[in-house]
C-alpha positions as CSV (number, residue, x, y, z in Angstrom):
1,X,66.9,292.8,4.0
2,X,63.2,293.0,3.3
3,X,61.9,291.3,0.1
4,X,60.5,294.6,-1.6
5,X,63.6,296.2,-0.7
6,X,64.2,298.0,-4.3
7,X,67.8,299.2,-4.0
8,X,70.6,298.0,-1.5
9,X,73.9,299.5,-1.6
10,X,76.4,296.7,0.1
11,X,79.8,297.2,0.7
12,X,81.6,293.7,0.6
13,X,85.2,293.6,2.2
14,X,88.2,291.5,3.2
15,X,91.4,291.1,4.4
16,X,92.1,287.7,3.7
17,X,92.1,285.4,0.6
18,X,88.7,283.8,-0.3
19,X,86.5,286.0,1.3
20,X,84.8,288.3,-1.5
21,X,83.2,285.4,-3.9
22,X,80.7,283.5,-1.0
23,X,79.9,287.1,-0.4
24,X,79.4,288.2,-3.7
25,X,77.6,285.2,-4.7
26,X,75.2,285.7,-1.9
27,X,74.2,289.2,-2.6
28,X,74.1,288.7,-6.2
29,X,74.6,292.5,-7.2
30,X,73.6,294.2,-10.6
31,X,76.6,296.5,-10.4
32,X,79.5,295.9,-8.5
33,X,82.2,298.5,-8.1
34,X,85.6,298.4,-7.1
35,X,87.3,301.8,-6.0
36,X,90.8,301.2,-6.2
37,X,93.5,298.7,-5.3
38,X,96.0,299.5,-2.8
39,X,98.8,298.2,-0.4
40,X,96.5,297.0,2.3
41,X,96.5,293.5,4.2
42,X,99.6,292.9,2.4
43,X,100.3,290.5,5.6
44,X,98.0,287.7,4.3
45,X,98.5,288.3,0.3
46,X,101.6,288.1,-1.9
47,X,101.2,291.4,-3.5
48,X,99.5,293.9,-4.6
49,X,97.7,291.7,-8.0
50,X,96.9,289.0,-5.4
51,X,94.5,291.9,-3.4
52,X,93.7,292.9,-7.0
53,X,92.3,289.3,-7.6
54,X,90.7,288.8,-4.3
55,X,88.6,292.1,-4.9
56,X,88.2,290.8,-8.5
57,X,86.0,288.2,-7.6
58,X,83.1,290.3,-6.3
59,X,82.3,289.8,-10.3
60,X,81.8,286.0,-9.8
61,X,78.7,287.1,-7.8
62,X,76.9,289.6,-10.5
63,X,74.0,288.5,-11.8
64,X,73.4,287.7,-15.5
65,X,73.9,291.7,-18.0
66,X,75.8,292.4,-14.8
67,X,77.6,295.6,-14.9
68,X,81.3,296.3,-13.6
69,X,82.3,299.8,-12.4
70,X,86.0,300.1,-12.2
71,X,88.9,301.8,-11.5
72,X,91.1,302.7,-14.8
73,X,94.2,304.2,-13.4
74,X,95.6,301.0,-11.0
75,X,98.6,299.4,-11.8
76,X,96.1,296.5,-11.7
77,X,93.6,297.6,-13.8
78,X,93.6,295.0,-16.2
79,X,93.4,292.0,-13.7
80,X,89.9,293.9,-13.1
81,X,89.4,294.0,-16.5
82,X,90.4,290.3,-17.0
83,X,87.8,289.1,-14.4
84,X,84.6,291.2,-16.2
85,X,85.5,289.6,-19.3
86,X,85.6,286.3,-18.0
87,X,82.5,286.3,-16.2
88,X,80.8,288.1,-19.2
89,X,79.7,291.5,-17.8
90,X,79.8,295.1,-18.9
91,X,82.4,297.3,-18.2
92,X,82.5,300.8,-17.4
93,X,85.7,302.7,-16.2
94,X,86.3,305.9,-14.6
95,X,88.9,307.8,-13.8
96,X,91.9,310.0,-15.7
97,X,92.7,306.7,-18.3
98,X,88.8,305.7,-18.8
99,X,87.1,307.0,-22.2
100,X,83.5,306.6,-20.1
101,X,83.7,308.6,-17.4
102,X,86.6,310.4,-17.6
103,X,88.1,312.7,-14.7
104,X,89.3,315.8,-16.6
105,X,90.8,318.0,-13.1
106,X,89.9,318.2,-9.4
107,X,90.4,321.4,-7.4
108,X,90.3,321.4,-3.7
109,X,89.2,324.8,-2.8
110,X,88.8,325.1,1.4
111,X,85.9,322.3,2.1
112,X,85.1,321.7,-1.2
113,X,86.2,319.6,-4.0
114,X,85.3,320.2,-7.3
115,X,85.1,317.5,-10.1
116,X,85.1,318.1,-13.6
117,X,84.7,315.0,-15.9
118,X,83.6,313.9,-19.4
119,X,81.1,311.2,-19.8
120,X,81.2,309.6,-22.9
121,X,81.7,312.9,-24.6
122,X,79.5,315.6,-22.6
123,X,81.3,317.4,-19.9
124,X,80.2,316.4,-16.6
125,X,80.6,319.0,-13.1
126,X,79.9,318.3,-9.3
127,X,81.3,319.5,-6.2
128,X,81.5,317.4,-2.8
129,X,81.5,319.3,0.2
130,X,84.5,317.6,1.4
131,X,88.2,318.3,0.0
132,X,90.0,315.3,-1.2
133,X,91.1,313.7,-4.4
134,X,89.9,310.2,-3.6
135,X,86.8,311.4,-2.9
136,X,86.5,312.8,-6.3
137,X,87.4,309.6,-8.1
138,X,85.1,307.7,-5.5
139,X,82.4,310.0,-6.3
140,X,83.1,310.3,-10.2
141,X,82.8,306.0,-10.4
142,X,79.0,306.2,-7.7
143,X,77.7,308.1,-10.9
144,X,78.7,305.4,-13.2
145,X,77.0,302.9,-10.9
146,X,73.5,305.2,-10.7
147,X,73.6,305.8,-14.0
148,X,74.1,302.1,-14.9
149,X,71.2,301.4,-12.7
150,X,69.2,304.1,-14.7
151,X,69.4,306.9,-12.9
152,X,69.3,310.3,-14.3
153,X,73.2,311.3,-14.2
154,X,72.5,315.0,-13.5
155,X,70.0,314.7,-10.6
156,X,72.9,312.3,-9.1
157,X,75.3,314.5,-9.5
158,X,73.4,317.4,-7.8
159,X,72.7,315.1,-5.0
160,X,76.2,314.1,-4.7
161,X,76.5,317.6,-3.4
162,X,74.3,316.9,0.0
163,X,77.1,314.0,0.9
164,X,79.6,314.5,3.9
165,X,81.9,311.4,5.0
166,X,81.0,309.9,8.0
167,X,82.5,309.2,11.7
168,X,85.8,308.5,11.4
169,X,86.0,308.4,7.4
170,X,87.2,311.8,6.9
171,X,84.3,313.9,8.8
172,X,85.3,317.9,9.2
173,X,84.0,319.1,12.2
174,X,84.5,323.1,13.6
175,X,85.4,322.6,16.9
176,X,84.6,326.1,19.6
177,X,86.7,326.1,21.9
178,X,85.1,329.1,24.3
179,X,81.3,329.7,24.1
180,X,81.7,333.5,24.3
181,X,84.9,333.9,22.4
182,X,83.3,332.8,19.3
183,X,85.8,333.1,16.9
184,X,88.1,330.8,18.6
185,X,87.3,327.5,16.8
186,X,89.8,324.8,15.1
187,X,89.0,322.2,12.3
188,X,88.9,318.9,13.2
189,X,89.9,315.8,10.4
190,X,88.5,312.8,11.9
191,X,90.0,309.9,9.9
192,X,90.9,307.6,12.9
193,X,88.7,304.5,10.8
194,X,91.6,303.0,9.0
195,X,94.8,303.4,7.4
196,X,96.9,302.3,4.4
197,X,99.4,304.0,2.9
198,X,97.1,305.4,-0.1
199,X,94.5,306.2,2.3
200,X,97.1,308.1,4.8
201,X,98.8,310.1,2.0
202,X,94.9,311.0,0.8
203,X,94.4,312.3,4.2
204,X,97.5,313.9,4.2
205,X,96.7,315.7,1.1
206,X,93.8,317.0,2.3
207,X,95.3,318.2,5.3
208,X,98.1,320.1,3.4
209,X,95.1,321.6,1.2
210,X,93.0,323.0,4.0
211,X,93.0,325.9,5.2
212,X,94.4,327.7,8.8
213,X,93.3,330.9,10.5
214,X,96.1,332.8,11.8
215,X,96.3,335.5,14.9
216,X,93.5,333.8,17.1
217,X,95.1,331.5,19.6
218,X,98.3,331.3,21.7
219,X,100.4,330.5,18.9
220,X,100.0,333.3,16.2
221,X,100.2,331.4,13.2
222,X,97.1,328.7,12.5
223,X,99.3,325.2,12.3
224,X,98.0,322.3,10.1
225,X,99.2,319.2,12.7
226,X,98.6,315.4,12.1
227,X,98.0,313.3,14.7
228,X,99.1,309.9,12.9
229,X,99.0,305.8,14.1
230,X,100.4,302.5,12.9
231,X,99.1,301.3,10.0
232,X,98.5,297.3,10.4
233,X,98.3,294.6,8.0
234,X,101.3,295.3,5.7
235,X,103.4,292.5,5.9
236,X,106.9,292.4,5.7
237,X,107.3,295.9,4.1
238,X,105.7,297.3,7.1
239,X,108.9,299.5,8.5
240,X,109.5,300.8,5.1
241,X,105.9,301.6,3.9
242,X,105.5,303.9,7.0
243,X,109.3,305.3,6.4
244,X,108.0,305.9,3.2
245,X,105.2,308.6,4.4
246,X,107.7,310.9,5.5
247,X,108.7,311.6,2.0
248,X,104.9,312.4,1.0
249,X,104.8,315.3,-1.0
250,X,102.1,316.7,1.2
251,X,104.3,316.8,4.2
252,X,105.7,320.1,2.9
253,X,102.7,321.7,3.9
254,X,102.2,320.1,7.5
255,X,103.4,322.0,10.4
256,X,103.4,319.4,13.3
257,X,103.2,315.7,12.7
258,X,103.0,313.7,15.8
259,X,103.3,309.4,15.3
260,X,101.7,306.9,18.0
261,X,103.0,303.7,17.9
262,X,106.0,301.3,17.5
263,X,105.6,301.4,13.7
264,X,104.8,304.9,13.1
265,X,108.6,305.3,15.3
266,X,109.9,304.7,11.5
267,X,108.0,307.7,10.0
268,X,108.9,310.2,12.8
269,X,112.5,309.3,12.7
270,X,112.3,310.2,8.7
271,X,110.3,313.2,8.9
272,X,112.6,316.7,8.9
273,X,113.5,317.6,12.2
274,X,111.4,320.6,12.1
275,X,108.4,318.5,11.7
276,X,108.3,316.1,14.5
277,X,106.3,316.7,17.1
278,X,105.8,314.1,19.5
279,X,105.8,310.1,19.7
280,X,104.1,307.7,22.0
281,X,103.3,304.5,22.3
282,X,99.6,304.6,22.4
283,X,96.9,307.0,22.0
284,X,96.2,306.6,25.7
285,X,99.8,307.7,26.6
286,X,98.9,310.4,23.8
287,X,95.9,312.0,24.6
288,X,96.6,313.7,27.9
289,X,98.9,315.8,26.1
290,X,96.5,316.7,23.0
291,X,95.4,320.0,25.0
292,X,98.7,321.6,25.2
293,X,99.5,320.4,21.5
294,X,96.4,321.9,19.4
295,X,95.3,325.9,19.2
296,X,92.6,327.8,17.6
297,X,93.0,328.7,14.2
298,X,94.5,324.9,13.9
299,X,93.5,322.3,11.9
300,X,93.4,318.8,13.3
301,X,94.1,315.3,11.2
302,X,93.8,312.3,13.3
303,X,94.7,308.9,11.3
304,X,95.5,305.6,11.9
305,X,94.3,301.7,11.9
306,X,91.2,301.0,14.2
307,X,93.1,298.9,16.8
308,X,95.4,302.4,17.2
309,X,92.1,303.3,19.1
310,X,92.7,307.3,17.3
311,X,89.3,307.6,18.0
312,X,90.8,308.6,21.6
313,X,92.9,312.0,20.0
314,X,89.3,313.1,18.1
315,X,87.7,312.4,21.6
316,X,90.2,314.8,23.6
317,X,90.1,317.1,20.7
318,X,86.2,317.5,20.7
319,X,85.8,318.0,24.3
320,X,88.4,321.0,24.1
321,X,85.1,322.7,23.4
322,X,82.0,321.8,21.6
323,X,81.5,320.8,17.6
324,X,80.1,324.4,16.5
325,X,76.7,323.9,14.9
326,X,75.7,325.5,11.7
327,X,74.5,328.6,13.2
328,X,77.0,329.0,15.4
């Protein structure tokens, strides 16, 4: 990073034990934030307070008035809390339990989400032009960070509204699927980055909130299918945390859920009959099928750990056609 570098956003990560403070301590941040806490890389921690105080000790790195931006509606919340004090820095909490900034309701309306909040008192609206309930609580604790770093909170907030995930992180793409038949396009969810339980039902939710077009392709009726793959990392619990998605209360609004891989076996067996789709092995066993399986007027989720190589079913999904540009 160059010395007059003014502002550097860093994103500091782990999976096992011991890895955050060296970080920390070597980008020494002003802020540090921590999103939320949830049953990931479970295989090389006890539980779920054990990831809490691994993530905790980004704090150990923040330099002296050092502010921490975090989460108020974990289960560990108050390890989080525990660490500021220790270190000595200020705290600022968002979400639904936090006084600061304070989420009041989210509505996911198509490709939008819209946030309305309270920040210490004055009401507080922004929209991200992504659906997705995480993304509102991410965005709703980025605002505590810029305005903890002195940035006008209403300018961030506007700006807030330019952001679209990125590649693999929950990107929406219209797919057309004939250059002359214009009209006949599907929405693709590309989510294929990662997965852990709280990140698949978020993406699930998302896909159960979007919406279909019906009467344009083969199948008359627009379908909202998932395309899901082993999540990795989970430890002992791992057969029963993906069972466990099957019972997702956003799986009442999914048409078609088809599972890829040996763990993702225990979700499709749970799912209601109705539901399953298919089940292989691998994405590569997968993806020659991925024509016959998705239609216009569908829209497309594709989620699962990186080494589930998902990246393959977006692949076979974009070259169906072409991602429609703006215009088009």
């Amino acid at each position: 990073m160059p010395r007059d570098t003014q502002y550097a956003v860093i994103e500091i990560g782990m999976n096992h034990p011991g890895e955050i403070e060296p970080l920390a301590k070597l980008a020494r941040p002003h802020v540090a934030m921590i999103t939320t806490v949830a049953a990931a890389h479970l295989e090389a921690f006890e539980n779920v307070e054990g990831i809490a105080r691994e993530k905790a000790a980004i704090m150990a790195g923040l330099e002296p008035n050092g502010v921490a931006v975090l989460n108020a509606d974990l289960p560990t919340s108050q390890i989080l809390c525990g660490k500021a004090d220790a270190v000595g820095a200020s705290k600022i909490m968002f979400g639904v339990a936090a006084k600061e900034f304070h989420l009041d309701t989210v509505q996911l309306s198509g490709n939008t989400t819209i946030v309305r909040a309270n920040v210490r008192g004055a009401p507080l609206m922004f929209k991200i032009q992504t659906a997705g309930q995480h993304f509102a609580m991410n965005g709703l604790g980025a605002l505590a960070v810029a305005q903890a770093l002195g940035a006008d909170l209403a300018i961030a907030a506007n700006d807030l509204g330019a952001w679209q995930p990125y590649k693999g992180r929950g990107a929406r793409e219209e797919i057309l699927l004939d250059p002359v038949e214009t009209h006949l396009t599907l929405t693709l969810l590309d989510d294929a980055y990662n997965a852990n339980p709280t990140s698949l039902g978020a993406a699930l939710d998302v896909l159960a909130a979007a919406d279909v077009t019906d009467g344009i392709g083969r199948i008359a009726k627009g379908r909202r299918i998932a395309f899901l793959g082993d999540m990795k990392e989970l430890g002992l619990d791992e057969a029963q945390l993906h069972r466990d998605i099957a019972s997702h209360p956003a799986i009442d609004q999914i048409d078609v859920i088809h599972a890829i891989g040996p763990l993702m076996r225990h979700t499709y067996e749970a799912l209601p009959i109705e539901k399953r789709g298919g089940w292989a092995a691998s994405a590569e066993e997968m993806t020659p099928q991925v024509r016959a399986l998705v239609d216009a007027g569908d829209v497309v989720l594709a989620k699962g750990s990186l080494s589930m190589q998902l990246a393959r079913i977006v692949d076979a999904v974009r070259k169906l056609g072409h991602v429609a540009t703006k215009d088009e």
